[in-house]
Backbone and ligand atoms as CSV (ligand in chain L), in Angstrom:
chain,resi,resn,atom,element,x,y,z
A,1,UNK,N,N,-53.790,-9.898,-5.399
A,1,UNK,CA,C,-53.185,-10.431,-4.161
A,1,UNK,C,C,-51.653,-10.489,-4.333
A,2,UNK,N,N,-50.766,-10.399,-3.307
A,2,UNK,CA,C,-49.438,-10.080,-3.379
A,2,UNK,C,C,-48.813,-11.392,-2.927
A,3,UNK,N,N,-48.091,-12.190,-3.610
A,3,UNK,CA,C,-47.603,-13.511,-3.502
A,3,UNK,C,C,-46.514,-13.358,-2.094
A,4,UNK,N,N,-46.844,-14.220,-1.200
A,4,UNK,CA,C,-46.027,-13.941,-0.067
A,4,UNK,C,C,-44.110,-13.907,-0.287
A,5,UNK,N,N,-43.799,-14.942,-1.157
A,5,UNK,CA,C,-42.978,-15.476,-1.295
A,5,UNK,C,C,-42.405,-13.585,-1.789
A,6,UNK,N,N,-42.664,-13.353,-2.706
A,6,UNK,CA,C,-42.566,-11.867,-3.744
A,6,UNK,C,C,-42.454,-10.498,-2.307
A,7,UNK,N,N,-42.958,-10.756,-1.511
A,7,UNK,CA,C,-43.170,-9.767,-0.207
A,7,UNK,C,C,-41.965,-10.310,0.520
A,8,UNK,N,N,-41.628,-11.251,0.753
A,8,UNK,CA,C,-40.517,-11.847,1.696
A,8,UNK,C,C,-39.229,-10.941,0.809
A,9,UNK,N,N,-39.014,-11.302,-0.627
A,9,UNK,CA,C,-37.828,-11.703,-1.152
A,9,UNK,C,C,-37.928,-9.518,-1.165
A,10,UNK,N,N,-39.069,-8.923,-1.449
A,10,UNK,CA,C,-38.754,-7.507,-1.004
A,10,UNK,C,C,-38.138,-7.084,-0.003
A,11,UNK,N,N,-38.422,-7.468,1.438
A,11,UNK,CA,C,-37.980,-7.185,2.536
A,11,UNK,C,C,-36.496,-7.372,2.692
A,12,UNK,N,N,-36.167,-8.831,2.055
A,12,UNK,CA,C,-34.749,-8.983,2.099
A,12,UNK,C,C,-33.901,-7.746,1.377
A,13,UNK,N,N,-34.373,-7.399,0.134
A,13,UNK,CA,C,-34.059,-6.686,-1.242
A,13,UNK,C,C,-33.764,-5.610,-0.388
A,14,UNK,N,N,-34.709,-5.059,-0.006
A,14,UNK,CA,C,-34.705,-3.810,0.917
A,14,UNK,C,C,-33.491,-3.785,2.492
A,15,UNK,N,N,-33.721,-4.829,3.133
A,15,UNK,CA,C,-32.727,-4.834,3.963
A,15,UNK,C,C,-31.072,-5.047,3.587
A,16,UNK,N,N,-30.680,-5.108,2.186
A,16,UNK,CA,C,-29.206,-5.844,1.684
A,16,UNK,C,C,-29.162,-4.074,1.209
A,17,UNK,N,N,-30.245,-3.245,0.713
A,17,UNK,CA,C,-30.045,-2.429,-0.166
A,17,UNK,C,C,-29.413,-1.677,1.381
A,18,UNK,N,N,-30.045,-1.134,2.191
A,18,UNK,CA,C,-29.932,-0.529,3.612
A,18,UNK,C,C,-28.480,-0.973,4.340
A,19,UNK,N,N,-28.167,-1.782,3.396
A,19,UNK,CA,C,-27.029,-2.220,4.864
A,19,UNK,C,C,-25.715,-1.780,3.553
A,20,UNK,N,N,-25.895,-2.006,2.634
A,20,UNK,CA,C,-25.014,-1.559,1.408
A,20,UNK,C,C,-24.844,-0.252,0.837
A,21,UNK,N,N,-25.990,0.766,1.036
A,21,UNK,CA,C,-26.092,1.666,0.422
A,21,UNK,C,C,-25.453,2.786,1.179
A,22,UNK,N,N,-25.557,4.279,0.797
A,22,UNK,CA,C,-24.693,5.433,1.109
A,22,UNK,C,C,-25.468,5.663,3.119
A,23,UNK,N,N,-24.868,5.521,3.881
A,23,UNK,CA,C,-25.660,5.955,5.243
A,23,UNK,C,C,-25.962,4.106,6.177
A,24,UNK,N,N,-25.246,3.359,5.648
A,24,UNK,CA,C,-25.033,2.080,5.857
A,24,UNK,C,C,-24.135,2.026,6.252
A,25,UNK,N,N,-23.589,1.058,6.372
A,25,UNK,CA,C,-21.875,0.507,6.927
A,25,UNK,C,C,-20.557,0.718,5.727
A,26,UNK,N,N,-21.430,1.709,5.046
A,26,UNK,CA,C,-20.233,1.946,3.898
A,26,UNK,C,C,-18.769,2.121,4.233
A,27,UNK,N,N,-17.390,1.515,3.759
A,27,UNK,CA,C,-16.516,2.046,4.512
A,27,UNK,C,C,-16.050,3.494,4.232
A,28,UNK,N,N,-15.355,4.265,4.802
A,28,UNK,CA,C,-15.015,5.319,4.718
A,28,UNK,C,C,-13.883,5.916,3.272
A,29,UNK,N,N,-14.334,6.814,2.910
A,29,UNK,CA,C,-12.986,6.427,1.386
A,29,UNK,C,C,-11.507,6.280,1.732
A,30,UNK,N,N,-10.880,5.920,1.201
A,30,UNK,CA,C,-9.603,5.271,1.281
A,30,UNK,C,C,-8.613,6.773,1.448
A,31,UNK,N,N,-7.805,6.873,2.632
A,31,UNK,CA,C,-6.740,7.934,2.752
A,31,UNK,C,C,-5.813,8.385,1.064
A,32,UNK,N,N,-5.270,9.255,1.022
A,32,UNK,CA,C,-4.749,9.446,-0.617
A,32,UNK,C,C,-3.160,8.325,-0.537
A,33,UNK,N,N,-2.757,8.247,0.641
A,33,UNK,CA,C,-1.449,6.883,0.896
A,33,UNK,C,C,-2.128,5.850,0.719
A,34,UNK,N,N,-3.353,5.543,1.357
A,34,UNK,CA,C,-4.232,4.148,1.023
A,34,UNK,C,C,-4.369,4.013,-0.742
A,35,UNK,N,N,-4.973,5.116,-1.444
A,35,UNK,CA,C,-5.153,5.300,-2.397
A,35,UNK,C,C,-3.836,4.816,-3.344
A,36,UNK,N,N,-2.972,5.574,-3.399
A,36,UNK,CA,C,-1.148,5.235,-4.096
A,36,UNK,C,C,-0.882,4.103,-3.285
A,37,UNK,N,N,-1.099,3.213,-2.373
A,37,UNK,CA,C,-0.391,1.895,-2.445
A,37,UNK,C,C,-1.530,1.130,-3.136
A,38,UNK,N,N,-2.933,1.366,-3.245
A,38,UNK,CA,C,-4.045,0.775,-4.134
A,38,UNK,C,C,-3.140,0.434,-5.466
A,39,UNK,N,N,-2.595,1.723,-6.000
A,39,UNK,CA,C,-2.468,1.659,-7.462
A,39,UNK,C,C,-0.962,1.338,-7.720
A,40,UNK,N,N,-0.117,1.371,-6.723
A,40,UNK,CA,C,0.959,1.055,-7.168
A,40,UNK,C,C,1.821,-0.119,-6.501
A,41,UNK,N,N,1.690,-0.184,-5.419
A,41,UNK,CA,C,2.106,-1.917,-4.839
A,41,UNK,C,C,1.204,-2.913,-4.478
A,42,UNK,N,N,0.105,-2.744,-4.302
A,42,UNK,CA,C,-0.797,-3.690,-3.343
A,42,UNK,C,C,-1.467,-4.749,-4.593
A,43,UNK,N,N,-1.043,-4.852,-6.054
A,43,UNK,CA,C,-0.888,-6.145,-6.601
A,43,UNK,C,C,0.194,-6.895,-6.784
A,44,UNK,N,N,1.526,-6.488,-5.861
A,44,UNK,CA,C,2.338,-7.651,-5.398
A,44,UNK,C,C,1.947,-7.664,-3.692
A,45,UNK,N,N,2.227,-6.696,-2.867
A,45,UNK,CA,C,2.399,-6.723,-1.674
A,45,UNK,C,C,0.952,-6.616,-0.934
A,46,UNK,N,N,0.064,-6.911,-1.436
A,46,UNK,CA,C,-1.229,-7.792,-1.602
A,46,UNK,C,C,-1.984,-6.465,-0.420
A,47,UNK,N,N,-3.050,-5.875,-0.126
A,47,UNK,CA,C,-4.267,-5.228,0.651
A,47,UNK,C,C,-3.473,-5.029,1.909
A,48,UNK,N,N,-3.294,-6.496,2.571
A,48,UNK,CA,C,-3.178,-6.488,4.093
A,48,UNK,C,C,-1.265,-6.068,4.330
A,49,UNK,N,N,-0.474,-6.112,3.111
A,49,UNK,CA,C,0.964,-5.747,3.354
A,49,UNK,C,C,1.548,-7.295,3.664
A,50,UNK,N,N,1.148,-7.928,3.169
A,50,UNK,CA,C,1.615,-9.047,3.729
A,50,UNK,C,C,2.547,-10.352,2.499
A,51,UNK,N,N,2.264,-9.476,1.322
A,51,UNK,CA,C,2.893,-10.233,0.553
A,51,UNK,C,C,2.203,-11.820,-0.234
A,52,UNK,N,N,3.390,-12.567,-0.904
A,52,UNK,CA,C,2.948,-13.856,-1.509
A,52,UNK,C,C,4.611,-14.379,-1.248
A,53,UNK,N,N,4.271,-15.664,-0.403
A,53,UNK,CA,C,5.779,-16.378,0.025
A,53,UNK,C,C,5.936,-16.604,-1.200
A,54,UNK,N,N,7.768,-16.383,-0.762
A,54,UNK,CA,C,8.336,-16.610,-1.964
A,54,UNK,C,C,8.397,-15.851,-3.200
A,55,UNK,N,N,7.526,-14.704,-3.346
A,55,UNK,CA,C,7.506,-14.300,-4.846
A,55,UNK,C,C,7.780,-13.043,-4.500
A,56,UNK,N,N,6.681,-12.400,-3.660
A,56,UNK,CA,C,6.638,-10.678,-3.111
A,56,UNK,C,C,7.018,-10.808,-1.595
A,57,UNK,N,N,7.790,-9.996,-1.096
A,57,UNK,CA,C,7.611,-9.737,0.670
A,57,UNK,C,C,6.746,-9.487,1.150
A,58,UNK,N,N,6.629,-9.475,2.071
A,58,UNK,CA,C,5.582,-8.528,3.299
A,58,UNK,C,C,6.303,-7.529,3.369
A,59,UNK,N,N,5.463,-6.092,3.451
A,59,UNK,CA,C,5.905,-4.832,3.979
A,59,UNK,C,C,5.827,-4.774,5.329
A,60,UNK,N,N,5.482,-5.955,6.622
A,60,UNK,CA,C,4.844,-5.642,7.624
A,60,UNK,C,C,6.707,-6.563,8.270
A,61,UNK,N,N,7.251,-6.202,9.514
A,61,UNK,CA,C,7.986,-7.547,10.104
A,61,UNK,C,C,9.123,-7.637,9.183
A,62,UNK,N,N,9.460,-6.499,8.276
A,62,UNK,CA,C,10.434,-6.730,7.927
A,62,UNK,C,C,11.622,-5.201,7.782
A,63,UNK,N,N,12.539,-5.537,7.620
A,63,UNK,CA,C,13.586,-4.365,8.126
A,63,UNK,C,C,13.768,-3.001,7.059
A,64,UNK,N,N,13.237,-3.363,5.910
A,64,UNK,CA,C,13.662,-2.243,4.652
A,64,UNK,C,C,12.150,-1.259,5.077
A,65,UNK,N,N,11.260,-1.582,4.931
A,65,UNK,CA,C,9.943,-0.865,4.863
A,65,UNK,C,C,10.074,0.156,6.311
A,66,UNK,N,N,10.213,-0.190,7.447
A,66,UNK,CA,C,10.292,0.403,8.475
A,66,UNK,C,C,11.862,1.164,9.307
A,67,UNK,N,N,12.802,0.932,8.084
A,67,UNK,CA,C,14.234,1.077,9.476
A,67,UNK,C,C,14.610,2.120,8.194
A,68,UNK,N,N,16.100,2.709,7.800
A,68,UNK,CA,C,16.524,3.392,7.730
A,68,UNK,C,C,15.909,4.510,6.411
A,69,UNK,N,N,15.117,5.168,6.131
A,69,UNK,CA,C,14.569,6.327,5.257
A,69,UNK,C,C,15.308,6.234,3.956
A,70,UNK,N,N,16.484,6.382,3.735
A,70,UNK,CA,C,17.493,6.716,3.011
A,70,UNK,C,C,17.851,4.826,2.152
A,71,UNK,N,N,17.796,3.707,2.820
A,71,UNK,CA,C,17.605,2.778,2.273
A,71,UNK,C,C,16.158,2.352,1.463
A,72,UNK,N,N,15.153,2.864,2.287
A,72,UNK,CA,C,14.063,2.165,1.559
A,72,UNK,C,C,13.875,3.351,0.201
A,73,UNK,N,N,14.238,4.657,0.343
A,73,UNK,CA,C,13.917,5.337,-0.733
A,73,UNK,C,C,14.623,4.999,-1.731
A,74,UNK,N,N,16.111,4.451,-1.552
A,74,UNK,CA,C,17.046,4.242,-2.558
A,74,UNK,C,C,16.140,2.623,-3.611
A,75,UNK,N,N,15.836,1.951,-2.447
A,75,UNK,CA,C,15.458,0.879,-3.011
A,75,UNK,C,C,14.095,1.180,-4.041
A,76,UNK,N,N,12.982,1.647,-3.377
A,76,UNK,CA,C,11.861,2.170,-3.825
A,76,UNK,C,C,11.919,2.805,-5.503
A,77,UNK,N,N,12.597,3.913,-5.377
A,77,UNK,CA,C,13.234,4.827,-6.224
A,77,UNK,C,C,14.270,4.246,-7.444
A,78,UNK,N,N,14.594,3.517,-7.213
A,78,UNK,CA,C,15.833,3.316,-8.240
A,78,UNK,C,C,16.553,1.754,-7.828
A,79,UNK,N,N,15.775,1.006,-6.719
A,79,UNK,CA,C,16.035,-0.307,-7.021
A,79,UNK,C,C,17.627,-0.430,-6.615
A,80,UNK,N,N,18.109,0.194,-5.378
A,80,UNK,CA,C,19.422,0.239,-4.942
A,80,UNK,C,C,18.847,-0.790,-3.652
A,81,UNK,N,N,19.725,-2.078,-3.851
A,81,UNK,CA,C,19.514,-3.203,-2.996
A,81,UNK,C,C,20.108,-2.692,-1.677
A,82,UNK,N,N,19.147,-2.736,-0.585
A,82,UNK,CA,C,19.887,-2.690,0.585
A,82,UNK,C,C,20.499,-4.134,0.875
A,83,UNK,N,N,21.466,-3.955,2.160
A,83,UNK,CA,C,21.742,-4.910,2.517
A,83,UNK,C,C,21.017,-6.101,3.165
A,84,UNK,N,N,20.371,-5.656,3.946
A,84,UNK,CA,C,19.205,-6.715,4.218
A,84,UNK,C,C,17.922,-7.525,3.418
A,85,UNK,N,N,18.166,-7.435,2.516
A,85,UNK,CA,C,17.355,-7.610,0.827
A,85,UNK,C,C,17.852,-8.277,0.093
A,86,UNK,N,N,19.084,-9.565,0.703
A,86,UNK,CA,C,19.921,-10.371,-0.004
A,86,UNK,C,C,18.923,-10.682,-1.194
A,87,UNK,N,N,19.358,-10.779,-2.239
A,87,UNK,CA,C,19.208,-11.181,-4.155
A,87,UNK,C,C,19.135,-12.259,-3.449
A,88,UNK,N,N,17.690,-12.802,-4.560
A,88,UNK,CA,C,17.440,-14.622,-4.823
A,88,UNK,C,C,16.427,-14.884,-3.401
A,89,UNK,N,N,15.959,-14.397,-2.667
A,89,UNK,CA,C,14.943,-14.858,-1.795
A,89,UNK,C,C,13.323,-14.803,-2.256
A,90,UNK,N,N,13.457,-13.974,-3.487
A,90,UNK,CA,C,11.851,-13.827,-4.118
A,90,UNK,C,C,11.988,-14.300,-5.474
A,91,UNK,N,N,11.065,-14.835,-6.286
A,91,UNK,CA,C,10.860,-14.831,-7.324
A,91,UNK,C,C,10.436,-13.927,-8.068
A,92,UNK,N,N,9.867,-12.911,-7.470
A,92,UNK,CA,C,8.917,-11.474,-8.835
A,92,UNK,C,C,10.311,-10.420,-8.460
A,93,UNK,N,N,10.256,-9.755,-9.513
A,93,UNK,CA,C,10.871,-8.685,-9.778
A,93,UNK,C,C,10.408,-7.353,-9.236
A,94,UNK,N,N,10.688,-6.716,-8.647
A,94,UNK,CA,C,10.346,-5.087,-8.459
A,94,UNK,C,C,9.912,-4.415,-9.772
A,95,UNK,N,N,9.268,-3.181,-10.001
A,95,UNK,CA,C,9.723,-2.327,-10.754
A,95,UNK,C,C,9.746,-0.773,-10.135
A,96,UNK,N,N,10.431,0.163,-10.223
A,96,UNK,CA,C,10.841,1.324,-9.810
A,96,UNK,C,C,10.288,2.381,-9.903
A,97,UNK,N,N,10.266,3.095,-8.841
A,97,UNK,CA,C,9.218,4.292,-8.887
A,97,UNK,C,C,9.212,5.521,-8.748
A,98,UNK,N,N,11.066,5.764,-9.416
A,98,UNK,CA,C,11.382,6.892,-9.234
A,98,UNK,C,C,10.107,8.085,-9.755
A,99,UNK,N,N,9.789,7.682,-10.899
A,99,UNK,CA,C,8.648,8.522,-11.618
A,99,UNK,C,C,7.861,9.116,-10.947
A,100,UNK,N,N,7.050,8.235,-9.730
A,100,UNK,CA,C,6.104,9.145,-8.643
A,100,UNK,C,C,6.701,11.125,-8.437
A,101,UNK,N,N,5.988,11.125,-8.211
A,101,UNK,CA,C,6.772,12.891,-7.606
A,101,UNK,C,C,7.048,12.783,-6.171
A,102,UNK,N,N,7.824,13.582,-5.449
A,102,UNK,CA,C,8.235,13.659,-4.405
A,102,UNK,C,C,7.314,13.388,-3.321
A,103,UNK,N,N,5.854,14.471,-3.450
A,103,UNK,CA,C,4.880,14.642,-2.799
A,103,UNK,C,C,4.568,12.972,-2.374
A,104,UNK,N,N,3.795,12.618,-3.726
A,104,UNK,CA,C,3.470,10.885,-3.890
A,104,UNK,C,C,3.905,10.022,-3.214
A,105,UNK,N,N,5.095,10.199,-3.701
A,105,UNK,CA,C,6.232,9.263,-2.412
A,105,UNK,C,C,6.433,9.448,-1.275
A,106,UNK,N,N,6.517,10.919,-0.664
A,106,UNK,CA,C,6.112,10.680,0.757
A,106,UNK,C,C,5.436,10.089,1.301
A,107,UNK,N,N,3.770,10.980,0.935
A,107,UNK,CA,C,2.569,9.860,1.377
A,107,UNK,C,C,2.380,8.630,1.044
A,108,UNK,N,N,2.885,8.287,0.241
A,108,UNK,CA,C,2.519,6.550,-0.114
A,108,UNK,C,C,3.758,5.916,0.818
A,109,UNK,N,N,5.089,6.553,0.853
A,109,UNK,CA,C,5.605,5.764,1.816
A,109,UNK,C,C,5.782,5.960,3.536
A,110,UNK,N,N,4.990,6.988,3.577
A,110,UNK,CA,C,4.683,7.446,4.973
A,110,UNK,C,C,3.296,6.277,5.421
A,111,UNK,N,N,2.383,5.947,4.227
A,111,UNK,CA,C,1.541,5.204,4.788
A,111,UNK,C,C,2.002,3.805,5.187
A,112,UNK,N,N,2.933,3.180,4.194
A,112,UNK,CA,C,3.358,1.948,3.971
A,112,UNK,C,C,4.039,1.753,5.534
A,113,UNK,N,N,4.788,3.271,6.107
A,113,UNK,CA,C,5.192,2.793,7.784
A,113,UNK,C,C,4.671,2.866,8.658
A,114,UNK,N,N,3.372,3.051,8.328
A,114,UNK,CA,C,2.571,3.336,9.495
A,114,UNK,C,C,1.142,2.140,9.147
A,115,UNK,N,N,1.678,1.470,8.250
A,115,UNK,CA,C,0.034,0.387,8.120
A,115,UNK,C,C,0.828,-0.880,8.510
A,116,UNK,N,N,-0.079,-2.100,8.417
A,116,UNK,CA,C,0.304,-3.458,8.520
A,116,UNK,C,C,0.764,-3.426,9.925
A,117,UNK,N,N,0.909,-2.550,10.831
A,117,UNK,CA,C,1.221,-2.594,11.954
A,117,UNK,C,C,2.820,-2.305,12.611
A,118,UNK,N,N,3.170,-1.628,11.066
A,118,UNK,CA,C,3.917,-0.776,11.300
A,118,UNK,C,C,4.216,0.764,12.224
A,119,UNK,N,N,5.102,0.830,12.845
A,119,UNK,CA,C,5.065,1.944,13.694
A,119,UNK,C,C,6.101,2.890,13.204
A,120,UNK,N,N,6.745,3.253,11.792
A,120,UNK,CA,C,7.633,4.058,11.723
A,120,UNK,C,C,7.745,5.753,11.024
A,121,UNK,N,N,8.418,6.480,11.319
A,121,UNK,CA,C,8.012,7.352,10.747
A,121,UNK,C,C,8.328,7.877,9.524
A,122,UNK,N,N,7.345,9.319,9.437
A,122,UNK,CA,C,6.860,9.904,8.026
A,122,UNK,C,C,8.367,10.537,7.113
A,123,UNK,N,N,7.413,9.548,6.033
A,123,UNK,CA,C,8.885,10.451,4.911
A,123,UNK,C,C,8.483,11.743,4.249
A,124,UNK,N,N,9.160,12.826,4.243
A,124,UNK,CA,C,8.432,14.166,3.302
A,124,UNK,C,C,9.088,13.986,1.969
A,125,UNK,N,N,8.530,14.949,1.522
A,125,UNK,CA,C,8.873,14.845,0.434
A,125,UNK,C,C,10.168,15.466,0.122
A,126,UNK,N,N,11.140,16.533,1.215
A,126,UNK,CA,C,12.352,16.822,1.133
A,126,UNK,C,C,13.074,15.678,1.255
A,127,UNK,N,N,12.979,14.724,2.295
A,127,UNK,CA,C,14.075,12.922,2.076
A,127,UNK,C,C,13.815,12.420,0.718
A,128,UNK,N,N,12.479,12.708,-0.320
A,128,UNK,CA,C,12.512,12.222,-1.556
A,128,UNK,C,C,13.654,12.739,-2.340
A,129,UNK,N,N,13.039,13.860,-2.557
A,129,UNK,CA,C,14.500,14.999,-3.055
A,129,UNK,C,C,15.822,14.807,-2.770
A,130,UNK,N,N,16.085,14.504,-1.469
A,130,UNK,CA,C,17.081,14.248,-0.915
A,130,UNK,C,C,17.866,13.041,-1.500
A,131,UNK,N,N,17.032,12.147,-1.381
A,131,UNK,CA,C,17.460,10.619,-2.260
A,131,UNK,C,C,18.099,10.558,-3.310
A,132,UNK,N,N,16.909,11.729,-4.167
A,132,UNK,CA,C,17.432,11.723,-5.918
A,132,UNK,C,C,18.574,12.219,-6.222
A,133,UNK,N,N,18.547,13.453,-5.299
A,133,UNK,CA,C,19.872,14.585,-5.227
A,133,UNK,C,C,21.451,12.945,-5.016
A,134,UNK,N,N,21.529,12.433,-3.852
A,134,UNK,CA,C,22.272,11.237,-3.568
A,134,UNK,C,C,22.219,10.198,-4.516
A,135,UNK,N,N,21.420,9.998,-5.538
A,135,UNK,CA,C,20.876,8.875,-6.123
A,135,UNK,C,C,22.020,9.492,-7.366
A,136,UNK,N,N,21.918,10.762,-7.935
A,136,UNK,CA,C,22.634,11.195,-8.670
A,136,UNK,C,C,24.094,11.582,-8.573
A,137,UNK,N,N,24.645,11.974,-7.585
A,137,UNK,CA,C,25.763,11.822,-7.138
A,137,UNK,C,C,26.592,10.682,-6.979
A,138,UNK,N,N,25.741,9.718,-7.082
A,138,UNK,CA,C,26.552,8.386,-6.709
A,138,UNK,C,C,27.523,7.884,-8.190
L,1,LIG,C1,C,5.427,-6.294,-9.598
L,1,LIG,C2,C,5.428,-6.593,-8.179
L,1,LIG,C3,C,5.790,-5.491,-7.201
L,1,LIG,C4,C,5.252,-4.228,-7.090
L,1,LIG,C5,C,4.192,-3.579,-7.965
L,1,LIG,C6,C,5.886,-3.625,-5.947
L,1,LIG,N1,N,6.789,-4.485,-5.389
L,1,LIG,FE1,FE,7.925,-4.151,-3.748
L,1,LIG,N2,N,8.866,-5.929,-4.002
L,1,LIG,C7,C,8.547,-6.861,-4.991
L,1,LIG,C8,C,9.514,-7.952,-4.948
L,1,LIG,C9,C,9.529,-9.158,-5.882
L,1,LIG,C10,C,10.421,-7.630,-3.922
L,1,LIG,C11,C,11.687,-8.424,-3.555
L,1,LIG,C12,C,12.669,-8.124,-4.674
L,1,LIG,C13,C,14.039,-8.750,-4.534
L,1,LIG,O1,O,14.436,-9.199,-3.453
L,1,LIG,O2,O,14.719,-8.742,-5.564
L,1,LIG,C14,C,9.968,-6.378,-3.315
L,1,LIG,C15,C,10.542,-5.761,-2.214
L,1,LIG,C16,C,10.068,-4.615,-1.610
L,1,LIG,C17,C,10.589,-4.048,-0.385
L,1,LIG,C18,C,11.690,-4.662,0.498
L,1,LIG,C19,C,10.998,-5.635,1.444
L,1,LIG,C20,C,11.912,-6.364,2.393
L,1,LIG,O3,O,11.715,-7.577,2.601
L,1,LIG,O4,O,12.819,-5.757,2.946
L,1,LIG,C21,C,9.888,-2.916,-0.139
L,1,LIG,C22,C,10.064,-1.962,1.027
L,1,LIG,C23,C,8.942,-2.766,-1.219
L,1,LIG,N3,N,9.076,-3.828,-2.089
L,1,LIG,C24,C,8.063,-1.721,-1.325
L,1,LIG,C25,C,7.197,-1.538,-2.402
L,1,LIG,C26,C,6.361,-0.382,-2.568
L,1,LIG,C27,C,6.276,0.786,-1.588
L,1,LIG,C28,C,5.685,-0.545,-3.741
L,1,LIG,C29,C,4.730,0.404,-4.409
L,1,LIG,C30,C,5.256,1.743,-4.688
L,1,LIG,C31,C,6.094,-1.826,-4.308
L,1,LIG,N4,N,7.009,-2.388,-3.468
L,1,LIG,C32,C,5.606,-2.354,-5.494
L,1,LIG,C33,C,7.516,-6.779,-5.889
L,1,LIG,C34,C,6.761,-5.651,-6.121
């Protein structure tokens, strides 16, 4: 005889497996910009872009992430403070990402202006180039 309790706790087993498994509500895999802000900002500037007061910014509502190309790459890249980024409003430190390759950095910062409810546009990877080329000249 099959213990009811043992038949119930199947059905559940079976319905968690169905709602979890591949052909379920799985989410869709992560874009390759979703992917590079996974691995390279989104343990300060947290999933949703929204930051930790006081320590990290929000990428979302604020002026470096979305306004001039040539500032946020400088900053991104090599940690050239824009002006709107007055020193002493955060506690964590950046670290720099010139290292990414050009490609990388486009898409990861093409996603960063277009998520959190950002509306700005795509960086290629020639404004990367472009940066370094300026970054070195300076
Ligand atoms: C170790 C934590 C950390 C990581 C990782 C990190 N950041 Fe930051 N980010 C910060 C902090 C702290 C600041 C503010 C620094 C300051 O004012 O000195 C900042 C500032 C910024 C700003 C300026 C925001 C504003 O308010 O104008 C942008 C844009 C930014 N980060 C983008 C990125 C991107 C893109 C990545 C991933 C490639 C990244 N950050 C990775 C900690 C981090």
């Amino acid at each position: 005889m099959i213990c009811p309790r043992l038949a119930l706790i199947a059905v559940v087993a079976a319905s968690v497996l169905a709602a979890c498994g591949p052909g379920g509500t799985a989410a869709a895999p992560p874009s390759p910009g979703a992917r590079l802000y996974a691995n390279n900002c989104l343990a300060c500037h947290q999933k949703d872009g929204a930051g930790v007061p006081g320590v990290q910014p929000p990428l979302a509502a604020t002026p470096v992430p979305v306004g001039d190309p040539r500032e946020l790459l400088g900053w991104v890249l090599f940690g050239e403070r824009p002006d709107s980024l007055p020193r002493g409003q955060y506690a964590g430190v950046m670290p720099q990402f010139g290292y990414l390759s050009d490609d990388d950095l486009a898409t990861l910062l093409s996603f960063v202006r277009s998520s959190f409810g950002n509306h700005a546009s795509a960086i290629t990877p020639a404004m990367v180039a472009e940066a370094r080329a300026a970054h070195r000249a300076r």
